[in-house]
N, C-alpha and C positions, 0 to 999 in steps of 0.2 A: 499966148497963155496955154491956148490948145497944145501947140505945137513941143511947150518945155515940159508939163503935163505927159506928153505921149512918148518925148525921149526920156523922164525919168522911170515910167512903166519897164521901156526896152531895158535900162539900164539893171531896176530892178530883175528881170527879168535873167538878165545875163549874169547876174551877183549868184544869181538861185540854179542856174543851169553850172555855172565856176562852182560853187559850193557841189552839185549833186555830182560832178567829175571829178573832181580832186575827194569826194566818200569813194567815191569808184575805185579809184586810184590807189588809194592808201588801201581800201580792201581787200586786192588786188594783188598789192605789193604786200600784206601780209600773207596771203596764202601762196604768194612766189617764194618771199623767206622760209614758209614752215617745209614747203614740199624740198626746198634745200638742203633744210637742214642735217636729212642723213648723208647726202652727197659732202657737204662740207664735212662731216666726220669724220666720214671714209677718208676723202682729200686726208686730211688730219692726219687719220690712224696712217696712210700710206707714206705722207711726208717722215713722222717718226719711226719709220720701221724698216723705210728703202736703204737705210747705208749700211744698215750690219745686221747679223742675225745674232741675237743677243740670247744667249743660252741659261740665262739666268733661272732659276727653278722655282716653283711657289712652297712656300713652306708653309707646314700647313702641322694644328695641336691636335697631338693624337689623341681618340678617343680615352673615357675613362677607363684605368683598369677591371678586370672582372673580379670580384670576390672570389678570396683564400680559400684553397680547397681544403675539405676536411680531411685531406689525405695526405700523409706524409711523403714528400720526393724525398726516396732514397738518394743514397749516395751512388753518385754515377760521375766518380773520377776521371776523369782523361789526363792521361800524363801525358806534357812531352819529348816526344824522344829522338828532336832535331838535335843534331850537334854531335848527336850520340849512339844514332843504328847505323853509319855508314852513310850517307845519303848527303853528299854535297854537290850541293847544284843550286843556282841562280839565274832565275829568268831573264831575259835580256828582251826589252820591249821595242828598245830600237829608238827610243826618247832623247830628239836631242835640242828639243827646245820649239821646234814649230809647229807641235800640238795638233800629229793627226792622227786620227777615230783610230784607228786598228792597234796604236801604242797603249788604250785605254782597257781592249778585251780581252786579251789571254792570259794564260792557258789555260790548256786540261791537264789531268791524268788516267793512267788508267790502272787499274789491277788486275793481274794476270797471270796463268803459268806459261810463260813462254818456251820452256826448256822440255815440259812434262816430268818433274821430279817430285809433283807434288808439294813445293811452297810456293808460296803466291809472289811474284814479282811487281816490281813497279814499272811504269814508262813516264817521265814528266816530259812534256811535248814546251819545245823552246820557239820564239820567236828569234828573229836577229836583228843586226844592224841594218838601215836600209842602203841600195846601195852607192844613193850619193852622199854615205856619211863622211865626212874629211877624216874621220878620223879611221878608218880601215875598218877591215875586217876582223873577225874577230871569232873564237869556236865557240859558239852561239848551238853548236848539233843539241837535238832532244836525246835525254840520258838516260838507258835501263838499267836499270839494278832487280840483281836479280837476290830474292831471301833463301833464307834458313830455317825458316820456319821457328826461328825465337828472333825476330822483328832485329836482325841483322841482317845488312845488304850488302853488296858488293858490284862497281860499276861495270858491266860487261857492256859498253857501246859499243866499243872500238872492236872489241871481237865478234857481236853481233852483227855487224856489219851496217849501223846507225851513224855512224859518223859523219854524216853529211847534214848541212846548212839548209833552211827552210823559213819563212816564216810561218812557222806555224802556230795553228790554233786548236785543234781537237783530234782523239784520236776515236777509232773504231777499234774493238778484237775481235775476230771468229774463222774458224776455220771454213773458210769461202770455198777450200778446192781437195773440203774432206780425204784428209793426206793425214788426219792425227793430229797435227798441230797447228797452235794459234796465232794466223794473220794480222798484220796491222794496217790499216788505211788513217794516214796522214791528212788533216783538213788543213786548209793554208790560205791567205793571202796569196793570187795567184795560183800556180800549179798545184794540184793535191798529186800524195804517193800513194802508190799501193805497195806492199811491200809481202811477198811470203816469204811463207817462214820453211826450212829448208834444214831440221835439223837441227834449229838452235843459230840459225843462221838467214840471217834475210835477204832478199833480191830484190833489186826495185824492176817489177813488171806492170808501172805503168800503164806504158804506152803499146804493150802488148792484151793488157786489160781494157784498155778504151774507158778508166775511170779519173782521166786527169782533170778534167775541167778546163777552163779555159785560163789562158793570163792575166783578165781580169774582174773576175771570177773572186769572192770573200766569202771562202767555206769557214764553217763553223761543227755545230754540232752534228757529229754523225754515227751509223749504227747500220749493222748488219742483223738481219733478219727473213725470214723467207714468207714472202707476202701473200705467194702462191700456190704455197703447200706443197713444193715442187721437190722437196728435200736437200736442196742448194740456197744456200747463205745470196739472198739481195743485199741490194746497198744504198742506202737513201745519204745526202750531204745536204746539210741546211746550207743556205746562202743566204748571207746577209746583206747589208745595201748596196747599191751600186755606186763602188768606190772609185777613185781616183787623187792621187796627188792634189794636180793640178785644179782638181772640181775642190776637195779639201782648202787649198791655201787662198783660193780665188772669193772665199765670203770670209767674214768679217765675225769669229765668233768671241764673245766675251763675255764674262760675268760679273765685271764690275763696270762695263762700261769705257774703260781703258785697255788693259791688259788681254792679250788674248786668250780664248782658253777652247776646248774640246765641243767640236760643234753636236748638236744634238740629231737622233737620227731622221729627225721631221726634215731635215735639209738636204737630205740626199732619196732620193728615189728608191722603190723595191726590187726585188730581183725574183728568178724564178729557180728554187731548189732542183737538184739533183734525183730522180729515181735510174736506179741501175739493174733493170736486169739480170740475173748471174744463167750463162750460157750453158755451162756445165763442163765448156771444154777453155777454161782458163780466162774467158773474154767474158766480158759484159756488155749490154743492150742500153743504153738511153732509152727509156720510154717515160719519161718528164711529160710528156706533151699527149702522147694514147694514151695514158695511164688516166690522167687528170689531176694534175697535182700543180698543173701550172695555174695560178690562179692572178687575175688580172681585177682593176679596179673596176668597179660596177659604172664608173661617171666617165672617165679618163678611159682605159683599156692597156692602160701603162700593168707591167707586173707591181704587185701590191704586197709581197710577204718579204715580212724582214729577221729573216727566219733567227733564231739563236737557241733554242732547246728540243730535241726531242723525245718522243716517245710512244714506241711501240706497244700497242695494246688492243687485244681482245675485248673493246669496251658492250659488245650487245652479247656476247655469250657466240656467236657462232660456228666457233673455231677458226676464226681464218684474221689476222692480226690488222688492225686497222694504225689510223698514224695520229698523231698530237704534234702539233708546233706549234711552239711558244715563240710567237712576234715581237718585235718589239715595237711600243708604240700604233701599230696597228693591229686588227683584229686576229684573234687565234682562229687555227684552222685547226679543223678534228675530218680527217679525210675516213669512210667509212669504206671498207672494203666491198665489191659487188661481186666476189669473190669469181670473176672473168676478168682479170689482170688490171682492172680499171676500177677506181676512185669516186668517190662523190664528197664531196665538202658539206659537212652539216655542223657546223660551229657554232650555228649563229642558230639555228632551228633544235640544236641541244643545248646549249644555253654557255658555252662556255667562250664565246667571244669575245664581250664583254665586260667588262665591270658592272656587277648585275645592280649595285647599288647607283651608280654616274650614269650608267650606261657607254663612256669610254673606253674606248682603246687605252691600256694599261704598257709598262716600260717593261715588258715580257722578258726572261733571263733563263735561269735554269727551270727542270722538270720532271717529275716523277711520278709514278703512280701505283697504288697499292688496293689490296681488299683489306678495307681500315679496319671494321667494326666485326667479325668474323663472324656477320650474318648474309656475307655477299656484298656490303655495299662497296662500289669501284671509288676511289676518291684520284685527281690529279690536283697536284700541288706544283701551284709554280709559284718560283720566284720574283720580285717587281724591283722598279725603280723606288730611290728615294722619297717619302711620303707616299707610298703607296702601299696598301697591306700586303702581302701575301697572300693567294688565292688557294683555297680548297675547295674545288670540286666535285659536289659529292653527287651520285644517283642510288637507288634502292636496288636492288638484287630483278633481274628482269627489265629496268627501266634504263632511257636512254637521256633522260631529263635530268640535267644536272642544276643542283644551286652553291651557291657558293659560302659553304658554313665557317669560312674565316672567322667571323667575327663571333657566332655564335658557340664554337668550340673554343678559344682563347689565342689563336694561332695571331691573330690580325693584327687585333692592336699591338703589341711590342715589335711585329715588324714592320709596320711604317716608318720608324727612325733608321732601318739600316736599308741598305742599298743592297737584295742579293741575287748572288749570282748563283753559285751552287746550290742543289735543294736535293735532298734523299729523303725515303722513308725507309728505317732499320729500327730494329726489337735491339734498343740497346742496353738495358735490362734485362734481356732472357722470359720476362714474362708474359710472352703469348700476344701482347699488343705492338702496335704497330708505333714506332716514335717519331721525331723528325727533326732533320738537323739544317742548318742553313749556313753558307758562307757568303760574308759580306764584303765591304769595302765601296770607297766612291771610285767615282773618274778624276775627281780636282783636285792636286794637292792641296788647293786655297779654298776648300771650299767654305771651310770654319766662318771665312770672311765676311761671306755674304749669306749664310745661314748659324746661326748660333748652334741650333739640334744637328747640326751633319759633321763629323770627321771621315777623313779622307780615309786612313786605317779605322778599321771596326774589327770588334768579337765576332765569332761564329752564337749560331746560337743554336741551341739546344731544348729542342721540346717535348716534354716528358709527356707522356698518354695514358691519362688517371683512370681512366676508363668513363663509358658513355653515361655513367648513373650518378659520375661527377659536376661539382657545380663547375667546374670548368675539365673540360675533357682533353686538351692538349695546354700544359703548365711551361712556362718558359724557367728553365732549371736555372740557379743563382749560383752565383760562384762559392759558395756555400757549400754546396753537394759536388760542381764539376772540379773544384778545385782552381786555383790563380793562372794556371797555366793553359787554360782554355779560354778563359776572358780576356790576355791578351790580345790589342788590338792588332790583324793586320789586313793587309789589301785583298780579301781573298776572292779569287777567281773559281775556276774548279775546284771540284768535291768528288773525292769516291770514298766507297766501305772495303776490308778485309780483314779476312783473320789472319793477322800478320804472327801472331804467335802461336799458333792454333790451342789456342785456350779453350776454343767453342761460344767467343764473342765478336763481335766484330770493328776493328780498329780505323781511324781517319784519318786521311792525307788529304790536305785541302794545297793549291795550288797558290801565289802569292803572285802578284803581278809586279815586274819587277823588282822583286825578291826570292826570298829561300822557301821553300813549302814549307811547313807546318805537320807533323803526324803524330797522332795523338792514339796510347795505348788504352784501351779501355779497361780501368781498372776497377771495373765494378766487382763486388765482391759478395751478392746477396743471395748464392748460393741455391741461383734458378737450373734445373735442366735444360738440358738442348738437344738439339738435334739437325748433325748438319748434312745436306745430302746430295752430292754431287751427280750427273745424269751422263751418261752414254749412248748415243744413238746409234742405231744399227743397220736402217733404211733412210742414207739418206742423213746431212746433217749432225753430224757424229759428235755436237756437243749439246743438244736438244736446246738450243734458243729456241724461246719461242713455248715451249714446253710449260703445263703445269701441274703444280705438284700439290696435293691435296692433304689435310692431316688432322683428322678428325679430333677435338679435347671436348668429352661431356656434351654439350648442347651447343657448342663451339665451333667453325671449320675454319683451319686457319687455310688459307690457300694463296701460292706466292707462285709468281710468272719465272722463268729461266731466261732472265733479262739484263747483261750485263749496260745496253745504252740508256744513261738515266742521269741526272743532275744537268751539267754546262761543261761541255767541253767531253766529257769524261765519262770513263768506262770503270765499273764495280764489277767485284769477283760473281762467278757465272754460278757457283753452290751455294744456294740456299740454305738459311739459316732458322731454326724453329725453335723458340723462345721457349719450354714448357712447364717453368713458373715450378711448381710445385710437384707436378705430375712426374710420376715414378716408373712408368713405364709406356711404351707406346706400341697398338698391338702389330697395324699394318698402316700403309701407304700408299696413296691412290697417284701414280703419273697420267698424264692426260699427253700423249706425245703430240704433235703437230702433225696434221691429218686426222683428230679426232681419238683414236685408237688410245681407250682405258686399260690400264694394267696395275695389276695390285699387285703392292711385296709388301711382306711379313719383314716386323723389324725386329732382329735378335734383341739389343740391346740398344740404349740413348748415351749422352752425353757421348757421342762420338760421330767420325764421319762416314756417312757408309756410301757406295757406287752402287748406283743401279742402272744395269745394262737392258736393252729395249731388248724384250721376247724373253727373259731371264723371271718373270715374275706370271700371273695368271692375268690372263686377257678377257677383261668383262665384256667387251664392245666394241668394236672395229669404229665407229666413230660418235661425232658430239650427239647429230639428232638420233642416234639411238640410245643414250644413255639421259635425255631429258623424260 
């Protein structure tokens, strides 16, 4: 009895110790499941995402519109006048069905007098076949046409000595070897050119300039300007990712999930742009690397910039020209001149790196920058990807803190729906404000398919500047005022300005990626004064890039940079254009040459173009800090 008694004790005993290990257990094994569970995610997220890089986009509803201004948008016509100034020419991407990144981004153009006769010419920069196309070769050469000054052209390649094949993407102009006349440097897939000009005649020197780049190497936007006050034309070349064929066909990119399509640039690596030097004796210096312009990932050490817009700019007042590049996909750089040959990156500590709202990296494109509000403040406008606004960067007069008044001036919301690449700021009006135009288009012809809000062909658009006392201060013009022939949709790549008929406004030629450009006459008709004013330098730099020009209206200063690199791709006429609204006379004008040096000239008359030659006018100041 004892005995059954003391084994059912044990028995119990072992039920209650089974029962207290198997709580253990299962306790146990819950907190093994939870600590798994991000592991199992990951697993997850990596299983679905290891076979292909799926390019697909988030689409996303744009905010609401901003309330109707009380201000009426005049009529600000653009006619087109393809088919019909002379200008036949058709981009050739090189597209032949296996969808790689470089058939997605060109071209540029630029405007220019390349002859010196006084009217503005064009260059449209050509991509070509590539060269394991089956189907040959093909004259793919970039085409100049040179005007008349009544917005007719005529093709002078073949005489200029352009007739050669390239894939190319972007051009630069300025007289690099102050000889009189205007240079071109070629950006490319591969090799870039440099070409001078010779008379109305061009030579490719290269490989005697030391500005070719390398073979595999994806120049983009570029721009001559003198970083060093030295009186000779530098030369900065964005580069974009580091490309390859083989790197291209070897991942899996698609937008529906079947079909393949253009991989995005998160898939390919950064690269590290171009600083040149200019020697004085025909040759260029590489200094990318002593300069500080090479900028590498803070985590990785990999190069991090995927460069696609430039822009030169004096953004602290110092006199001495600092840099903007518009990334794509990753952070912008704002490199600050330390005015000893060498750079410092503050992008991120001025606020323009970001998306100040996400605080992301934005699909960066084209870029511009202006003195918006003519109390001094600097604004940069760049261009974005698809659902994404357009940035306007603004800082106050003396400050180097920028925010970004997209949204609050009107610019933002309507361009989330388009995709752009080209961006300028021009008075297309004539009255004294600053306006702003954008050229769009996607990368996928399908892309309709898998977003309803996106087409592949889009309008330019057109933003009118009511002024800062308006309820909305930059109005997106309707085809009402521009007219049916600006709202046609096309691919547009590159954007530049000219007074192609010198009326004293300034006319559009946007770039079409493979297709025909686009040039649009400004037929505004509202009866503003102007004033346009071309520069001369005489130590040094002989077409004063770089230079600013000052123009006093009432309690107003308008003040505009001598900066033809500006939008994607693309180069704008180098004379300045002053909008002056109402105003009937103008009395003088203040040039600021590059190395600080104030000069005043007295302006006979407006509504026309006048030259003014360095040492030709009265000299307030030898340089910036003694005229603050």
């Amino acid at each position: 009895m004892n005995n059954t008694t003391d084994d059912q004790a044990d028995d119990d005993e072992d039920v209650q110790n089974d029962a207290v290990i198997a709580s253990a257990f299962r306790a146990s094994l819950l907190v093994i499941m939870l600590l798994c569970l991000p592991l199992i995610g990951i697993l997850v997220y990596v299983n679905f995402n290891k076979d292909e890089e799926v390019s697909t986009e988030v689409e996303s509803t744009p905010p609401d519109e901003r309330p109707a201004n009380e201000k009426k948008i005049p009529s600000l016509v653009m006619t087109s006048m393809a088919g019909s100034c002379g200008i036949e020419f058709t981009h050739e991407s090189g597209r032949e069905g296996q969808k790689l990144l470089p058939e997605t981004m060109g071209s540029g153009a630029a405007v220019f007098d390349y002859n010196g006769d006084g009217h503005l010419d064009v260059l449209l920069v050509n991509s070509s076949r590539w060269p394991w196309d089956n189907r040959g070769e093909q004259d793919s050469s970039s085409r100049l046409y040179a005007g008349d000054g009544a917005f007719q052209f005529t093709d002078v390649t073949e005489k200029a000595g352009l007739g050669f094949t390239l894939y190319g993407m972007g051009a630069a102009v300025g007289d690099y070897d102050n000889d009189g006349d205007t240079d071109i440097f070629l950006s490319a897939v591969g090799k870039n050119r440099l070409l001078r000009n010779e008379g109305g005649v061009f030579q490719d020197v290269t490989d005697a300039a030391g500005v070719g780049g390398t073979d595999d190497t994806w120049g983009t936007s570029c721009g001559f300007f003198d970083y060093d006050n030295d009186g000779l034309l530098d030369l900065f070349v964005c580069n974009y990712v580091s490309w390859s064929k083989d790197a291209d066909l070897s991942q899996k990119f698609t937008l529906d999930g079947q079909s393949r399509a253009y991989g995005p640039p998160k898939a390919f690596s950064g690269s590290f742009s171009y600083l040149y030097h200019n020697d004085g004796d025909g040759s260029f210096t590489d200094v990318s690397e002593t300069a500080g312009i090479q900028i590498r990932n803070d985590d990785t050490g990999v190069p991090l910039g995927k460069a696609m817009g430039l822009a030169p700019v004096d953004f602290n007042g110092d006199g001495w020209l600092d840099i903007v590049v518009a990334n794509d996909t990753v952070r912008n750089f704002l490199f600050e001149n330390q005015r000893d040959g060498t750079f410092t990156e503050v992008g991120r500590i001025c606020g323009i790196a970001f998306d100040r709202n996400t605080g992301n990296a934005r699909g960066a494109m084209g870029i511009d920058t202006a003195q918006f509000r003519g109390d001094g403040t600097l604004a940069i406008g760049i261009g974005n990807f698809a659902n994404e606004a357009s940035a306007l960067y603004m800082a106050r007069a003396g400050k180097t803190q920028f925010i970004d008044a997209a949204m609050y001036t009107g610019l933002g919301p309507p361009t989330r729906q388009g995709l752009t690449f080209g961006l300028f700021f021009f008075d297309v009006d004539l009255d004294g404000r600053f306006d702003l135009l954008g050229a769009n288009g996607h990368l996928e012809e399908e892309i309709s398919k898998v977003q309803a809000t996106q087409r592949y062909a889009q309008p330019p658009q057109l933003f009118w500047n009511a002024g800062r006392e308006a309820k909305s201060e930059l109005v997106l013009v309707p085809e009402s005022s521009t007219g049916k022939d600006f709202y046609q949709p096309v691919v547009g790549r590159g954007a530049a300005f000219g007074d192609f008929d010198e009326d004293g406004d300034q006319d559009v030629v946007i770039s079409v990626s493979d297709g025909k450009p686009v040039l649009f006459r400004n037929d505004q008709e509202l009866g503003h004064h102007w004033l346009r004013v071309a520069l001369e330098g005489t130590s040094g730099n002989r077409e004063g890039i770089g230079a600013v020009v000052e123009l006093e209206l009432g309690d107003r200063l308008q003040s505009q940079c001598v900066m033809p690199t500006r939008s994607y791709l693309s180069q704008s006429e180098r004379v300045v254009t002053f909008g002056l609204g109402q105003q009937q006379a103008v009395d003088s004008i203040t040039v600021v040459w590059p190395g600080g040096e104030r000069e005043v000239f007295e302006v006979p008359a407006i509504d026309r173009t006048i030259r003014l030659q360095q040492g030709a006018g009265k000299i307030e100041s030898k340089n910036v800090e003694e005229s603050k």
